[in-house]
LOROSE-535527 format. One line per 10 residues: number of its first residue (from 1); for each residue y, x, z of N, C-alpha, C. Coordinates in pm, 1 decimal. Atoms other than C-alpha are relative to their C-alpha. Layout:
N
NUM) Y/X/Z/Y/X/Z/Y/X/Z ~ ... $
***
This chain:
196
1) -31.2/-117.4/78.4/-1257.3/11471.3/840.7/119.5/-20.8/-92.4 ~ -130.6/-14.1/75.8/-989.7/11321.8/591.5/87.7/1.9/67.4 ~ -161.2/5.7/-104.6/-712.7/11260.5/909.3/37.6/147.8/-15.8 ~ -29.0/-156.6/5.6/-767.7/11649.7/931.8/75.9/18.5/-76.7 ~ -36.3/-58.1/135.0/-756.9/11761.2/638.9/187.3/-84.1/-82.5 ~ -103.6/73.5/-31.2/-460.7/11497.5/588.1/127.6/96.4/80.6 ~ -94.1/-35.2/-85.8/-259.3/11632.9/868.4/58.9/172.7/-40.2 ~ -59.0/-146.1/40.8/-298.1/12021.1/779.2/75.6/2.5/-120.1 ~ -118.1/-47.9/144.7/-176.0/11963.2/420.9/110.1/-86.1/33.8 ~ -106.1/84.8/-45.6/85.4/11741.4/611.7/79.4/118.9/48.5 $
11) -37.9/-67.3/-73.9/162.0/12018.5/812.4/70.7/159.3/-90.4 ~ -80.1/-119.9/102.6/201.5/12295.9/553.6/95.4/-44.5/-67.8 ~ -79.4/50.6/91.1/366.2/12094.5/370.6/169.6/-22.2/30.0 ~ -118.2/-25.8/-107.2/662.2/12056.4/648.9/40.3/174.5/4.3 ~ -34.3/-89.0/3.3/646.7/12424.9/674.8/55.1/39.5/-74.0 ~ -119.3/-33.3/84.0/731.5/12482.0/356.8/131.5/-40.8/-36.8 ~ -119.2/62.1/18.1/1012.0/12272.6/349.3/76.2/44.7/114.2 ~ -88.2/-52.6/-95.9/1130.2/12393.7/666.6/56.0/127.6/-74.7 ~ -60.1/-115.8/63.8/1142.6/12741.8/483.8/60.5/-15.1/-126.6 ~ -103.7/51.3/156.7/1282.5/12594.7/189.3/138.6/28.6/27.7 $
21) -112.7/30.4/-35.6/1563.8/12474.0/377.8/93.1/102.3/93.6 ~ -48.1/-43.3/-51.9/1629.0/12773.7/573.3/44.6/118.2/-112.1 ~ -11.9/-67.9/41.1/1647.9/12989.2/315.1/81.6/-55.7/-135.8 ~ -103.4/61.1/50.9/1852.6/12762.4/105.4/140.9/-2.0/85.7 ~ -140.6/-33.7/-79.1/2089.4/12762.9/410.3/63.1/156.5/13.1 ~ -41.7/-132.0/42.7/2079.9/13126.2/440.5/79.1/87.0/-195.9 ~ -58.9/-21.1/113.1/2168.0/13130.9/20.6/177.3/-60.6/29.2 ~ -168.3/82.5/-17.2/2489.4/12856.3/71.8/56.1/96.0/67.2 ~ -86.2/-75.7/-69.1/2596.6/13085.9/363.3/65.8/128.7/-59.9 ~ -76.1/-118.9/16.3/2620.9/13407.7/193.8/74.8/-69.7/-139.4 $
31) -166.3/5.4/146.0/2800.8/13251.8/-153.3/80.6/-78.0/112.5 ~ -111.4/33.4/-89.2/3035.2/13098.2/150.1/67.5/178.3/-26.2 ~ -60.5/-117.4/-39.4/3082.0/13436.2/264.1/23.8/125.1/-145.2 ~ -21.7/-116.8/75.8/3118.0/13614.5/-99.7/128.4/-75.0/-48.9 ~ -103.6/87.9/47.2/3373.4/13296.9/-190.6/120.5/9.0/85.9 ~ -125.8/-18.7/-78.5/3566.1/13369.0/108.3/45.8/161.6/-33.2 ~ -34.3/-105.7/48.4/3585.8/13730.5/13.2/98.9/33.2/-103.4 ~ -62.2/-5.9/130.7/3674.1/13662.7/-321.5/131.1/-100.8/18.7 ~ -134.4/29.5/-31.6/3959.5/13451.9/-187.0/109.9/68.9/68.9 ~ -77.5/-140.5/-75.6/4076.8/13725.1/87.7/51.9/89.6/-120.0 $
41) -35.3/-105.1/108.0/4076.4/13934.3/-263.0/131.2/-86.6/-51.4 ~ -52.4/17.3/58.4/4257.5/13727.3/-444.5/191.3/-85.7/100.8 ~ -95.1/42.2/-5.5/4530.0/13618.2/-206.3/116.8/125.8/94.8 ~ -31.8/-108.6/30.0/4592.3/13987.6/-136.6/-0.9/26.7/200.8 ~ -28.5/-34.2/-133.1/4481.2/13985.2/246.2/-116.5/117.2/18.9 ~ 102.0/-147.9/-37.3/4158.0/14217.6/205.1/20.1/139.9/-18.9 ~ -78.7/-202.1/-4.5/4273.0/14591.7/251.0/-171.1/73.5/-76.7 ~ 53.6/-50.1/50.8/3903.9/14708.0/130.6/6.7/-12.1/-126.2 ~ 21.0/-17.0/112.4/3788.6/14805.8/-223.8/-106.3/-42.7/-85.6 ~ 127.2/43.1/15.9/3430.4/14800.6/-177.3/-59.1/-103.7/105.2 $
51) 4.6/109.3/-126.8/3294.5/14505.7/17.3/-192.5/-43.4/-18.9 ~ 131.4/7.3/-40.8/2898.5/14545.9/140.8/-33.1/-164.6/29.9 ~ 8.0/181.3/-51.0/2769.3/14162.4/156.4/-145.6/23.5/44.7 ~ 139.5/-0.1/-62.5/2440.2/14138.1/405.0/-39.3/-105.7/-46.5 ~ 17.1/117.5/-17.3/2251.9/13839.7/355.4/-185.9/13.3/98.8 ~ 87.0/25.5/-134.4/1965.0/13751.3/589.3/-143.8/-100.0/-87.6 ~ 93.4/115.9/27.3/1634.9/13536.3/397.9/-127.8/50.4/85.6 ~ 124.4/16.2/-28.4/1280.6/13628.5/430.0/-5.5/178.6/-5.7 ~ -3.7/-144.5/51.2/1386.1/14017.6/331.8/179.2/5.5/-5.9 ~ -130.2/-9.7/24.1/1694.3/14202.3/373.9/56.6/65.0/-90.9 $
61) -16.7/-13.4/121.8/1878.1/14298.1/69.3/148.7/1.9/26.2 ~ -145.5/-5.1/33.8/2256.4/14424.6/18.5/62.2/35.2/-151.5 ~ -86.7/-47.3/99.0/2483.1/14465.9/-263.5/117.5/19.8/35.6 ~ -179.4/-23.8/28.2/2822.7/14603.2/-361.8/42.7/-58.1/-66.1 ~ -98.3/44.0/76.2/3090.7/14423.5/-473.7/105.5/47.3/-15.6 ~ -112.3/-144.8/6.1/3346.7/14646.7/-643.7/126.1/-107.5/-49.2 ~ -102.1/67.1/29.9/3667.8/14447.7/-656.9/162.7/99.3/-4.0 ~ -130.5/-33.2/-21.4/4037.4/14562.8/-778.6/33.9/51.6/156.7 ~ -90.2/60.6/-125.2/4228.5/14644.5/-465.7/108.3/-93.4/15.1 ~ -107.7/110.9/24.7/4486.9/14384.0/-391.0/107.8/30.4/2.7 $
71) -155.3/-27.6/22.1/4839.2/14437.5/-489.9/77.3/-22.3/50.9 ~ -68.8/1.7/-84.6/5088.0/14435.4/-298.2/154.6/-86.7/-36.6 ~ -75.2/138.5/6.8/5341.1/14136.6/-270.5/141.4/75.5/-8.2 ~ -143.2/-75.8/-16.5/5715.8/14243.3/-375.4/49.7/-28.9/70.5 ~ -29.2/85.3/-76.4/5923.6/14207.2/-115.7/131.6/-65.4/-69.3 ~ -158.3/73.3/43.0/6207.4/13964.9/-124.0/105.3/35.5/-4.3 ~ -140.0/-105.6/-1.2/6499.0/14086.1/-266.9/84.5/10.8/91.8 ~ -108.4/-14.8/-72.7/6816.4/14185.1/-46.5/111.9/-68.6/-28.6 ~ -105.3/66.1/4.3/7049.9/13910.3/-50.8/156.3/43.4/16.9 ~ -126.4/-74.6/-44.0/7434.9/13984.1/-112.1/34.4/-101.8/91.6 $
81) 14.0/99.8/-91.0/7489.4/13758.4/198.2/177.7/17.1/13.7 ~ -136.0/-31.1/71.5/7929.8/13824.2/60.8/-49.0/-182.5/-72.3 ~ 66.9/83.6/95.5/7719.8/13598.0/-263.3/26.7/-179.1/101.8 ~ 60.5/137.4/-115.8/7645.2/13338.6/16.7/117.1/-53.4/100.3 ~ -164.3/47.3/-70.6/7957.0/13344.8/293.7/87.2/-38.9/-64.7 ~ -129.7/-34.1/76.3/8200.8/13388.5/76.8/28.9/-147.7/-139.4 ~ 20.3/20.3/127.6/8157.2/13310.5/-278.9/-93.6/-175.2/-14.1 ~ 93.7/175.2/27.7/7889.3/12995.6/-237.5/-66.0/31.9/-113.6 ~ 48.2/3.6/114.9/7708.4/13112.1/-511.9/-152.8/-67.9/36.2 ~ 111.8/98.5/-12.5/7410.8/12869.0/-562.2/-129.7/68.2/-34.5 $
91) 98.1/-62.5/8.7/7175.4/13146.1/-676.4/-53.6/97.0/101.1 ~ -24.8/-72.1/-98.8/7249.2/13359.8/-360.0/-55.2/-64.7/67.3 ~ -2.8/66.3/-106.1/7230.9/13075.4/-163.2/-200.5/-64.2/1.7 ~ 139.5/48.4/19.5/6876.8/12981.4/-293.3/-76.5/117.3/8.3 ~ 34.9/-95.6/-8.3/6767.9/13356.6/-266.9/-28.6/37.0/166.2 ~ -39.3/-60.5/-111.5/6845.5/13359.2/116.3/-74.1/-100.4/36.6 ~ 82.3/103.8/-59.0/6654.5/13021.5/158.4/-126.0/21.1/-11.1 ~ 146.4/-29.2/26.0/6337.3/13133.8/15.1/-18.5/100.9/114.6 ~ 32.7/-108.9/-98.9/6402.1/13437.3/240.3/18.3/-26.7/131.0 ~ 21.4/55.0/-123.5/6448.8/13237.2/538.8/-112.8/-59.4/71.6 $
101) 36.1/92.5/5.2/6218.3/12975.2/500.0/-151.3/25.2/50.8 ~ 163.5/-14.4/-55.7/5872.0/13098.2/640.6/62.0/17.1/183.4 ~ -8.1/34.0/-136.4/6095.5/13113.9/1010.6/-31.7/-116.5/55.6 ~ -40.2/201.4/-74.5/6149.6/12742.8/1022.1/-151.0/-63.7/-64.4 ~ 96.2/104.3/22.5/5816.0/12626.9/850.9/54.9/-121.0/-79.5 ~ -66.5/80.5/98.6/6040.2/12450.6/601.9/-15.2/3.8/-149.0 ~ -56.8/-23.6/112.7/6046.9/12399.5/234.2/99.6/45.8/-70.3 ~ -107.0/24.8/44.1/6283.0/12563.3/118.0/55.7/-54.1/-154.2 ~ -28.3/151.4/175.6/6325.7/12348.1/-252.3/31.0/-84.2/85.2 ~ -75.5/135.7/-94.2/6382.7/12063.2/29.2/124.0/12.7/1.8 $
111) -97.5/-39.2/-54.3/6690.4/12241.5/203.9/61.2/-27.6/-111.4 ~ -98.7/-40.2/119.4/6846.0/12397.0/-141.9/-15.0/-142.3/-59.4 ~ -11.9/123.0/51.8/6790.0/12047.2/-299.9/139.1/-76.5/86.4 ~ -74.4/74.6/-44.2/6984.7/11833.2/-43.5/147.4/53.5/-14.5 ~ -98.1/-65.6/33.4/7219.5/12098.0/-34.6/71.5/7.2/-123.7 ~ -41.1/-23.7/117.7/7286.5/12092.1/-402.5/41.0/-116.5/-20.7 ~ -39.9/141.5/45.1/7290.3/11721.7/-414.7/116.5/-19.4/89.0 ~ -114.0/-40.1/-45.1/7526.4/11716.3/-120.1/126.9/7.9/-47.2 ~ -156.0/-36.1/15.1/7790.4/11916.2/-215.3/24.1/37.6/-144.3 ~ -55.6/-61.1/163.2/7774.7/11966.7/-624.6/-23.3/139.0/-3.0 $
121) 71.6/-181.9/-10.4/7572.7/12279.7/-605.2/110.8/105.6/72.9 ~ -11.1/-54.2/-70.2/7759.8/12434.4/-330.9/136.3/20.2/-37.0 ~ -132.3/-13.1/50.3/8119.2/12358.6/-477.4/79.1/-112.5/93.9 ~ -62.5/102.3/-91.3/8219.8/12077.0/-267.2/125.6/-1.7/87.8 ~ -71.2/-3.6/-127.8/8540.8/12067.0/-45.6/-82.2/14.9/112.7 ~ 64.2/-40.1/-186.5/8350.5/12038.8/266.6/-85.3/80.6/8.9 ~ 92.1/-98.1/-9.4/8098.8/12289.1/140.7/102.8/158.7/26.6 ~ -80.0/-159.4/32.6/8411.4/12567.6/66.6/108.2/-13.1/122.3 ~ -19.4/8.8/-96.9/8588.1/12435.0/365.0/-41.6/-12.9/189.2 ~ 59.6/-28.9/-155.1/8357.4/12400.0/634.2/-140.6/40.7/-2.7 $
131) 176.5/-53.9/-0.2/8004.8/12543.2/524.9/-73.4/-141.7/22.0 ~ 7.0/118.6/6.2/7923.4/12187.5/502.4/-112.8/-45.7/-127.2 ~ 54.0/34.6/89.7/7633.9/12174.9/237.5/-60.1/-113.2/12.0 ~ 76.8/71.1/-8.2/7440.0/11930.8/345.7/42.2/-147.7/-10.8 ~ -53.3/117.3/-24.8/7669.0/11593.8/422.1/-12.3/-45.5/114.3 ~ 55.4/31.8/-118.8/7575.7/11610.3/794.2/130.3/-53.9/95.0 ~ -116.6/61.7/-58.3/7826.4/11419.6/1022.4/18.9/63.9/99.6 ~ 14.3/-18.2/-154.0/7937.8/11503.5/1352.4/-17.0/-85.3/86.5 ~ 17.1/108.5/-23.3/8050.0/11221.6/1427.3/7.4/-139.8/-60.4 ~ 11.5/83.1/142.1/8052.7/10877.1/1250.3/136.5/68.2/-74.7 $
141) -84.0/-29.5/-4.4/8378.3/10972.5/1166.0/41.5/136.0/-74.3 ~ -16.9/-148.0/68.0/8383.8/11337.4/1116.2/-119.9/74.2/-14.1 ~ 123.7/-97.8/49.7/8170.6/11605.0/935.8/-15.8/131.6/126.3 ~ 52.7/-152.5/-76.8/7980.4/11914.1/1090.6/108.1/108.6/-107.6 ~ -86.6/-149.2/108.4/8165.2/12244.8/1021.0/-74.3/102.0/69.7 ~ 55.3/-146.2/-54.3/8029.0/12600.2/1054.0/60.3/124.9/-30.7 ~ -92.8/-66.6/26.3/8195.4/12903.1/1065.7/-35.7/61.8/-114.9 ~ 88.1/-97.3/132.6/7940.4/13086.0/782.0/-90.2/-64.5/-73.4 ~ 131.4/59.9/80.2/7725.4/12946.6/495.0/-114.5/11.8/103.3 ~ 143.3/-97.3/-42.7/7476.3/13166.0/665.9/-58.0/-99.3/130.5 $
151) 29.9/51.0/-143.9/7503.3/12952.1/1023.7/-23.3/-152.6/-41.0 ~ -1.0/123.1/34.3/7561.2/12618.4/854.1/-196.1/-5.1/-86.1 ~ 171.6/24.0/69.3/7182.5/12668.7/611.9/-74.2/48.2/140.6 ~ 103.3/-33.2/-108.0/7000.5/12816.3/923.8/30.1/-145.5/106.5 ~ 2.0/108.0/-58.1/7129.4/12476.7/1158.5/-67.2/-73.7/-93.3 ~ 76.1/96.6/78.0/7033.1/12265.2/838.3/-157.8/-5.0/-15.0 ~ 138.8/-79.5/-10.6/6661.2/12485.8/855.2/-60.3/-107.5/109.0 ~ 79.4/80.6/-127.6/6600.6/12365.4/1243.2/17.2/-190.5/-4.7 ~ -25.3/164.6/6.5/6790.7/12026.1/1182.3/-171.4/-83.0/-74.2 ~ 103.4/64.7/84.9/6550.7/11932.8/926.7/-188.6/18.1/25.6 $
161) 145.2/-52.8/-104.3/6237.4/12073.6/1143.0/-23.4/-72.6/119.1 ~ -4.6/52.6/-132.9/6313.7/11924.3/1443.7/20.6/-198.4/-19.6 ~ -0.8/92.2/5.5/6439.4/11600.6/1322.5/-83.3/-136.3/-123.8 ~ 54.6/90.0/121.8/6223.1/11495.7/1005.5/-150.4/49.2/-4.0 ~ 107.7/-25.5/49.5/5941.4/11705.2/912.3/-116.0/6.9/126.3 ~ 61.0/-17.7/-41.2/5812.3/11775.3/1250.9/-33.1/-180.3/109.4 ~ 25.8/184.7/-22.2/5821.3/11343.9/1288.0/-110.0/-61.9/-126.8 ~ 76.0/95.6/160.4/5633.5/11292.5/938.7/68.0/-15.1/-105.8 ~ -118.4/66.9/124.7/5935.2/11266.9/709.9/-3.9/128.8/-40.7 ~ -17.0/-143.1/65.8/5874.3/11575.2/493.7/39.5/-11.9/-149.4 $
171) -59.2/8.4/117.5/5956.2/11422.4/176.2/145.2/-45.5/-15.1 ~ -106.5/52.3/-8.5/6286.0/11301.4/49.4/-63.3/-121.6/-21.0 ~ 11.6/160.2/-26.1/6105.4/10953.4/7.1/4.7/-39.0/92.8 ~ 53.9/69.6/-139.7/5994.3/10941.0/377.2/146.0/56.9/58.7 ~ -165.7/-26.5/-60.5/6389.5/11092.4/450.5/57.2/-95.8/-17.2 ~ -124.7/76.6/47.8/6564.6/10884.5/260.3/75.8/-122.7/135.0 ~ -70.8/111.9/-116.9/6628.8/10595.5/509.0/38.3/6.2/158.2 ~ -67.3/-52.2/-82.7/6726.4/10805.3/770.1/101.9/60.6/-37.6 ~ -111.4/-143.5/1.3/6953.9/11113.3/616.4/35.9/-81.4/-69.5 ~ -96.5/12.2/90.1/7108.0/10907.2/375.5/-23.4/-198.3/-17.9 $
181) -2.7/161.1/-15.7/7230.6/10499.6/359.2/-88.4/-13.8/-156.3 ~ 28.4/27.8/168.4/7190.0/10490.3/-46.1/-207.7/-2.0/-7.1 ~ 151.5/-29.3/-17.7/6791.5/10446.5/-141.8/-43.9/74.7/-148.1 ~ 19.7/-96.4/121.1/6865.3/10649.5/-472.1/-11.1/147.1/13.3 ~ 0.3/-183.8/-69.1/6906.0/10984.4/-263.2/-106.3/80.8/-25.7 ~ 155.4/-48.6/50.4/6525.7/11016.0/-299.5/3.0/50.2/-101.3 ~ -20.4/18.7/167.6/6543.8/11007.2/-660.8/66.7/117.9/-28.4 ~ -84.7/-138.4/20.1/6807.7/11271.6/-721.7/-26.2/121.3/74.8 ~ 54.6/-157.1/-102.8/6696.7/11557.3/-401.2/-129.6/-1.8/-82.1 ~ 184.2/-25.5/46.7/6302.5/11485.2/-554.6/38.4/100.7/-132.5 $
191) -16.8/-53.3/173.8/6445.8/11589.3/-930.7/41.0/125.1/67.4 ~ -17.0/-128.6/14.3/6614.2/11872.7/-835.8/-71.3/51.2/47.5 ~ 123.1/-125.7/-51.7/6324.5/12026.1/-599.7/-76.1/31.4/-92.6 ~ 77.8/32.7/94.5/6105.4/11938.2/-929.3/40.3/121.1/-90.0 ~ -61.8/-107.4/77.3/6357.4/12176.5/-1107.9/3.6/141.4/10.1 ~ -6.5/-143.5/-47.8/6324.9/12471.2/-873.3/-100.3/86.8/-63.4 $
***
């Protein structure tokens, strides 16, 4: 008679813990699903207002959650892309990188950094002569030239996609001993991205 008796309060005793645990999993799941909500809210991808949350235990039970709607992202200004060909202006030129920079999957604080260190914030002979921000060679010998700021930062975009970041070298520490002989290069591109 005690094994019995033993075993059944063994046995309830599992049950309840089974339902413990399912209904503890069913709690975690829905604050998952009200935390992901409240992130969709806040990073301005949920288009609703009101947002019905089910949850599932032993009884079903909904609430409303009345959240702001999400605001709408300005867009990026209209570059005088004159500012940029032309002129070299370094605020232009950093205006057109941010507005590039979700094609290539690039940083752009990386780009505009090297670029600034480069050529003396976009004043350089070889920057005002050959769209040349970067210090990129052609050959040992001679520099890259481009006919437009505009063509020279969009090659520097894929260059730096194709040949660094999409190898592992996404910082200027893990660059340095490729794009540049000196091992202070780091040092100076890091500060100015730091500055952006």
């Amino acid at each position: 008679m005690p094994e019995v008796f033993f075993k059944e309060k063994m046995n309830k005793i599992n049950q309840l813990a089974r339902n413990l645990t399912r209904k503890m999993l069913t709690q975690a799941k829905t604050l998952g699903l009200l935390v992901a909500v409240l992130a969709m809210f806040g990073s301005g991808t949920a288009k609703a207002q009101d947002v019905n949350l089910l949850a599932n235990t032993n009884k079903l039970f909904a609430f409303n959650l009345i959240l702001p709607s999400a605001q709408p992202q300005p867009p990026v200004p209209q570059v005088d892309m004159n500012k940029v060909n032309i002129e070299h202006d370094p605020e232009a030129i950093k205006a057109y990188m941010q507005q590039i920079a979700p094609e290539y999957g690039v940083d752009w604080k990386l780009v505009y950094a090297i670029g600034a260190y480069e050529s003396g914030y976009y004043k350089s002979n070889l920057a005002r002569n050959s769209n040349n921000f970067f210090g990129r060679k052609a050959t040992s010998t001679t520099w890259r030239s481009w006919n437009t700021a505009e063509e020279g930062i969009r090659d520097q975009f894929v260059y730096l996609k194709t040949r660094y970041i999409d190898r592992g070298l996404d910082t200027p520490a893990k660059m340095n001993r490729v794009y540049c002989e000196g091992n202070t290069w780091q040092y100076k591109v890091q500060y100015i991205m730091n500055t952006l």
